[in-house]
C-alpha positions in Angstrom: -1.5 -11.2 10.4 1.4 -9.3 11.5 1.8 -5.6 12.0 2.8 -3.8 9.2 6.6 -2.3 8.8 6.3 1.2 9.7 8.4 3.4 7.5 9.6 7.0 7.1 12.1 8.5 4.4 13.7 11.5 5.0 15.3 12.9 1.8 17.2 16.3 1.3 19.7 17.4 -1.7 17.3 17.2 -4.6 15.0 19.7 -5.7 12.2 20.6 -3.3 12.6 21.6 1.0 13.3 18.1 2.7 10.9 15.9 3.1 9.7 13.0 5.2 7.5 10.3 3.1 5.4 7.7 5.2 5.1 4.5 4.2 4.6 1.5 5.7 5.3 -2.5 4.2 3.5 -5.9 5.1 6.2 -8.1 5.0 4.6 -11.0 4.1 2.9 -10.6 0.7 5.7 -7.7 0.1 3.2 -4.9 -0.4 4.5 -1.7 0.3 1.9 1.3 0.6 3.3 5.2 0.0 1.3 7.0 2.6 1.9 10.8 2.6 4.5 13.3 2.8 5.7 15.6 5.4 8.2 18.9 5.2 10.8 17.4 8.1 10.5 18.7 10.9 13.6 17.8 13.7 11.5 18.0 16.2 9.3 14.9 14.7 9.6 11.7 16.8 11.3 9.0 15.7 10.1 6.0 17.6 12.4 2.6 18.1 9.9 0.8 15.9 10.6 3.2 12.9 12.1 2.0 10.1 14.4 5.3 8.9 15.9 5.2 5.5 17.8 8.2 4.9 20.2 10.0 2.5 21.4 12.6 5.2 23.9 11.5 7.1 23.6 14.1 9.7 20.6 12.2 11.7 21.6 10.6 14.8 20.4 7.0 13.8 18.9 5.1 10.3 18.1 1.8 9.1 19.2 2.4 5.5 21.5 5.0 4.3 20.8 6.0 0.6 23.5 6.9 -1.8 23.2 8.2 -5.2 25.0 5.6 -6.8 21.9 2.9 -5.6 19.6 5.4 -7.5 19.9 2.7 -10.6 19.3 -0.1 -8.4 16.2 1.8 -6.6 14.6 2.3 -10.1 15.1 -1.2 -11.3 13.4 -2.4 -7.7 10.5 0.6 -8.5 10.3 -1.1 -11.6 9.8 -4.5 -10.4 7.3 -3.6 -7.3 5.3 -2.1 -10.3 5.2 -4.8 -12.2 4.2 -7.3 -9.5 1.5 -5.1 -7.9 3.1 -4.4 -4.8 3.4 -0.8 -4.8 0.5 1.2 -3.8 1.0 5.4 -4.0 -1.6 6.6 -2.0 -3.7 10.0 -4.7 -2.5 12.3 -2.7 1.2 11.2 -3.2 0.7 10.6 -6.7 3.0 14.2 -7.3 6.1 11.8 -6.0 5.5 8.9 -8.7 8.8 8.9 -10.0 7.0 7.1 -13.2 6.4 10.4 -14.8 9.9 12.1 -13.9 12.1 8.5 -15.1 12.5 8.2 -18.7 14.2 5.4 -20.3 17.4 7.3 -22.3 19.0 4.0 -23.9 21.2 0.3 -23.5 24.4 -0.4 -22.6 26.3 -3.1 -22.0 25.6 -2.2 -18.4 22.0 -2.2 -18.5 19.3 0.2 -19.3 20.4 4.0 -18.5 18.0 6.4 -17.4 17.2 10.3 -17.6 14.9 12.2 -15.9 12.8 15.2 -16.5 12.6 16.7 -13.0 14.0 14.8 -9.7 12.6 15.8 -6.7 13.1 14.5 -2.8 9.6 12.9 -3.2 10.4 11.2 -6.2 13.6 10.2 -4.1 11.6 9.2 -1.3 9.2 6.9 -3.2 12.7 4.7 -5.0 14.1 4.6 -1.5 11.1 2.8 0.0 11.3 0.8 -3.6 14.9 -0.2 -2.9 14.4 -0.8 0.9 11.2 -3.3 0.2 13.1 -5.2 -3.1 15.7 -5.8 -0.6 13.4 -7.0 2.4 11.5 -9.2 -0.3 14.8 -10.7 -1.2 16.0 -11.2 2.5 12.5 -12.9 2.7 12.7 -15.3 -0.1 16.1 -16.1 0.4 15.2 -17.1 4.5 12.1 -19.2 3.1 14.0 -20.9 0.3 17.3 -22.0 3.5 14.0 -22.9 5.5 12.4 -25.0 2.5 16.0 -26.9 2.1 16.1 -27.7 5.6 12.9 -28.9 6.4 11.3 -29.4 2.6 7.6 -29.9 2.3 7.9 -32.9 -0.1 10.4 -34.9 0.0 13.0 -34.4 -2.5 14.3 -36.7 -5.6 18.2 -36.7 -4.3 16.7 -37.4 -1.2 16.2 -41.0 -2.2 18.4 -43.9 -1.2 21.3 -43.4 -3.2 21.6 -46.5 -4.5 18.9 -46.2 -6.8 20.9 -43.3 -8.7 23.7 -45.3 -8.8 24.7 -47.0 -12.4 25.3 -50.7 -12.3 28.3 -52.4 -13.7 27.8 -54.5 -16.6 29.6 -57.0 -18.8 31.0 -55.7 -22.2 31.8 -58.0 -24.8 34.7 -57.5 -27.7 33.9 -56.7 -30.9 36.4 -56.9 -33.2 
């Protein structure tokens, strides 16, 4: 088994001092575990094997920078961790599950459109470590799926001789 994806968001502008959220991702079944929650703290070390997702651009380096227009995208991949059980919020982190501040406000063309009651940087936090995983999961599959082409486990139909898919000429009479 490999070592877990260590991960810290660090989320300021929303309501709430700025916080750091621990998390940390096993990349292989996709799980992603919401640890704690930290005021930040610049003196904090920030190790190489960090994974640093961010929404402040003032910090000297980040593995994912976090704009508000992804904020849709984030809840659709909260969403979808949800739904597949593989999102764990730790109880004491519970006060950052955005499930209670996102509410559903209507449809459109463009998809479902959301409102919220309250938004805070936990809230933010936890759909940034959403969004950051959906993507890793889809990096993932996407690798495993080139991989599977290349070298497939079972051989595949088009991988036949072609001449068996290939339709033989026949004779076809008049009718008149």
């Amino acid at each position: 088994m490999s070592e877990p994806l260590r991960i810290r968001a660090i989320v300021q502008g929303y309501q709430g001092d700025m916080l750091c959220i621990y998390a940390a991702m096993d990349e292989a079944s996709g799980l992603l575990l919401i640890d704690r929650a930290e005021k930040f703290d610049e003196n904090m070390e920030i190790t190489p094997d960090l994974t640093i997702l961010t929404n402040v651009p003032l910090l000297p380096s980040w593995t994912m920078f976090f704009k508000e227009e992804q904020l849709k995208q984030a809840i659709d991949a909260y969403h979808t961790l949800t739904g597949n059980g593989l999102l764990d919020i730790e109880s004491n982190m519970q006060r950052y599950n955005p499930m209670g501040a996102i509410q559903v406000n209507g449809m459109k063309e463009s998809g479902i459109e959301y409102r919220f009651t309250e938004l805070n940087n936990g809230h933010v936090g936890v759909l940034i470590c959403a969004l950051f995983a959906e993507k890793q999961r889809n990096i993932r599959a996407s690798l495993a799926a080139q991989v599977n082409m290349l070298n497939p486990p079972t051989p595949l139909p088009y991988a036949q001789q072609r001449e068996s898919f290939v339709v033989k000429p026949m004779s076809v009479g008049y009718f008149f």
